[in-house]
C-alpha positions, 0 to 999 in steps of 0.5 A: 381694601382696594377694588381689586382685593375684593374677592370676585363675586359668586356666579349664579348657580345655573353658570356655575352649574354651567361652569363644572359641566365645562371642565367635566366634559373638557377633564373627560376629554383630556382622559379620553385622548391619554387613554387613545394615546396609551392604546396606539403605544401599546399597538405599535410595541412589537415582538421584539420589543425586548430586544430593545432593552438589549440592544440598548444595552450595547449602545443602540437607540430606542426604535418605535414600530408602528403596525404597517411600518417602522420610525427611528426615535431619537435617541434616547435611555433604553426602554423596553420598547417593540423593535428590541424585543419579539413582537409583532409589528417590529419589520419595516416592510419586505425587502428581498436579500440574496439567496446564497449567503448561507448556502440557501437555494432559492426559494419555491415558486408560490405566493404567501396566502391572505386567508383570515379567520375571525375567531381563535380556531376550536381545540382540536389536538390532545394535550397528552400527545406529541406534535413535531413541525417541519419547518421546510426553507429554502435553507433547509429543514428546522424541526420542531417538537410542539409542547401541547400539555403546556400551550394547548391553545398556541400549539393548536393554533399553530398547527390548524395554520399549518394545515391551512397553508397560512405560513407556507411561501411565508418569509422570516422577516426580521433577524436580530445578532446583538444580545438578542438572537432570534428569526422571526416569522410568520407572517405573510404579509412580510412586514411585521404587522400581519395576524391570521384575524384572530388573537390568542392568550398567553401560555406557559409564561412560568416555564422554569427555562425562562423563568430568569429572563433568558429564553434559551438556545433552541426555544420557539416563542410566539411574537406579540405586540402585548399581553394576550395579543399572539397571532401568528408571528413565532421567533426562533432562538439560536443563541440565549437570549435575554428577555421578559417571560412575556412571549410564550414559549411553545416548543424547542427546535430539534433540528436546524439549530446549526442553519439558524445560525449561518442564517444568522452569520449572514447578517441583517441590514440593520432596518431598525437598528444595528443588528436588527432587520431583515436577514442578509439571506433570504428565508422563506418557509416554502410549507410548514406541516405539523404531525401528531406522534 
């Protein structure tokens, strides 16, 4: 045998010893870094992440949102990634568009609020009762009829936020027109990543109406940026919609149908992606007020 076949000679148990905790440290390492890689993928999926999936179906690229802002991925094969669906961190930032494109006045004087909260706020609606929402816009009034009996906590949220002013002088930040038609808003700081402080579980996900993968015309979802992640981002659907049973539905729009859709005619500027950005036409919730019965 020549002196390089000869088989390598065993290290002393100590450097072996040595050896193992080295590549245990480095495999843990490695483990750690794919974990955080995971975690921030998931962080930047947006509501709207869905919309992805349709919107690539018509020949559009896959957009990766990040929570403060948005970036263009190269093309790709469609992924359900955060800029396609309802989510909420899916908007490049505020951009002001005209007033009048669809017939809107301009928007009440007054600023979004910054109030945060650290925890979900306590139950305090009946699950048995009726609760609207008025929507009130610069575009007109959108009317809401909140299930309570199947999201109590969504809808409880929803309504405390109102109470507490959180959404109004609040633009709708981002606008779809492709195989996915929703408004989305909520958020004050007007760039898709803002919350009220504290998350909520999801609801209702077994609805029947959504049950196939269409959340239909006239349906009010809660935006998220993954399971359990729902804040206070909401989307409005104006037209069918095709999308994972993954947002909860929570109410259906009883009044305003016909201005989402001029909303919606008016356009968007395409900030990430065609048919998706903010809308053409400024809309703003100057107050939203929820009432029981």
């Amino acid at each position: 045998m020549a002196p390089n076949d000869r088989p390598s000679k065993p290290l002393p148990k100590d450097k072996e010893k040595r050896r193992r905790e080295l590549e245990r440290l480095k495999y843990e390492r490695q483990a750690q870094k794919r974990a955080q890689a995971v975690s921030r993928a998931r962080k930047r999926t947006a509501i709207v992440g869905a919309i992805v999936v349709v919107v690539a179906g018509i020949g559009a690229g896959t957009w990766a949102v990040a929570g403060t802002g948005h970036k263009k991925a190269a093309a790709k094969s469609p992924t359900a990634s955060a800029s396609a669906a309802p989510s909420s961190s899916a908007s490049a930032g505020p951009k002001a568009g005209s007033a009048h494109l669809a017939g809107c006045s301009t928007p009440a004087a007054g600023k979004p609020g910054t109030k945060q909260w650290k925890t979900e706020p306590a139950m305090s609606i009946s699950t048995t009762a009726t609760y609207t929402a008025t929507l009130s816009t610069n575009c007109g009034p959108i009317t809401l009829k909140l299930d309570a009996a199947a999201a109590p906590h969504t809808v409880n949220s929803f309504a405390f936020l109102a109470s507490q002013h959180y959404f109004d002088h609040v633009s709708c930040h981002r606008l779809t027109t492709g195989g996915l038609s929703v408004l989305q808003c909520g958020d004050p700081t007007g760039t898709g990543s803002g919350t009220p402080g504290y998350t909520i579980k999801d609801e209702n996900l077994t609805a029947p109406a959504i049950k196939g993968g269409t959340y239909p015309a006239g349906t009010v979802a809660m935006a998220n940026s993954g399971p359990n992640t729902n804040g206070s981002q909401f989307f409005l659907v104006y037209k069918d919609s095709q999308l994972p049973a993954s947002y909860t539905p929570f109410g259906t729009i009883t009044g305003g149908l016909d201005t989402l859709t001029k909303i919606a005619a008016a356009g968007t500027d395409n900030a990430n992606a065609t048919g998706d950005g903010h809308p053409l036409q400024t809309v703003v919730m100057n107050t939203v007020t929820v009432k029981k019965g």
